[in-house]
N, C-alpha and C positions, 0 to 999 in steps of 0.2 A: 680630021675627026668628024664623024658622022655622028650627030646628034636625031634623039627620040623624037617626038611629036610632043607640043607643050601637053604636059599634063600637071594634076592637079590632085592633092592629097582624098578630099574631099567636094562635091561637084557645088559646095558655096563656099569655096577659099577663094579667096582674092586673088591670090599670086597660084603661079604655076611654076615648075619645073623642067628642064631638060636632063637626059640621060647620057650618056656616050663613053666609047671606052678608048683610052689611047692608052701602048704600051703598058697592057698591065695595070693599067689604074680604072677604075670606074668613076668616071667624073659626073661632077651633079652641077646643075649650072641653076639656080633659082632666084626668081624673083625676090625683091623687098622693097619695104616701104613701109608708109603709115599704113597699119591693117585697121586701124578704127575707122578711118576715111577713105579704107579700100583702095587708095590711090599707089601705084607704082612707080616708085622713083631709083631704083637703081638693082643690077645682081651681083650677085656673087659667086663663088665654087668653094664645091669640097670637092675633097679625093678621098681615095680609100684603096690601098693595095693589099692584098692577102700574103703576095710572094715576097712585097718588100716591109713586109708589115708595117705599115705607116697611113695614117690618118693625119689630116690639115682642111683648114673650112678658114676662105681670106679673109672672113671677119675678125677672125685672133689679130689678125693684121691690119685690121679695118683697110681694109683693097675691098674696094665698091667701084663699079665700073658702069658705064650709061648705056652703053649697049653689050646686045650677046654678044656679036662679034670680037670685040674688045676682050670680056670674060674668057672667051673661047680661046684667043691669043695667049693672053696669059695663062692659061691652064694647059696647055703644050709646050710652053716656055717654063714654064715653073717645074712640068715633070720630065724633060728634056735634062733639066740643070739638078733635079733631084738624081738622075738615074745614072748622069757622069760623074758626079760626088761622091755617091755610092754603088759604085759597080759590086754586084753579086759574084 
């Protein structure tokens, strides 16, 4: 999965975002952390599919992860295992 270039809601937000699409999903890959101390400590993902209509954001789960790589991992395992569960 080929992810965006970090970007950023607004050009004074603290955290930024990545983009990328696997299988049908649009995945988001964003930073978090204390946003009052502007400091970065860990990301997270959502999904979002149109075809399998389903949304999920691993904070419901609290799944925080320390690096993108790690995130990025989990977010093709996670819709790998959504998409054999529920075959169309």
């Amino acid at each position: 999965m080929k992810l965006s270039k970090r970007m950023q809601y607004r050009s004074f937000d603290a955290f930024g975002f990545y983009k990328g699409r696997y299988k049908n999903f649009e995945i988001t890959i964003a930073e978090g952390g204390d946003a009052w101390k502007r400091i970065h400590q860990y990301f997270y993902v959502s999904f979002n599919s149109d075809k399998y209509d389903k949304r999920y954001n691993s904070l419901w789960d609290n799944e925080k992860f320390e690096t993108i790589d790690e995130a990025k991992e989990y977010a093709m395992n996670w819709v790998d295992t959504y998409i054999k569960e529920n075959k169309k």
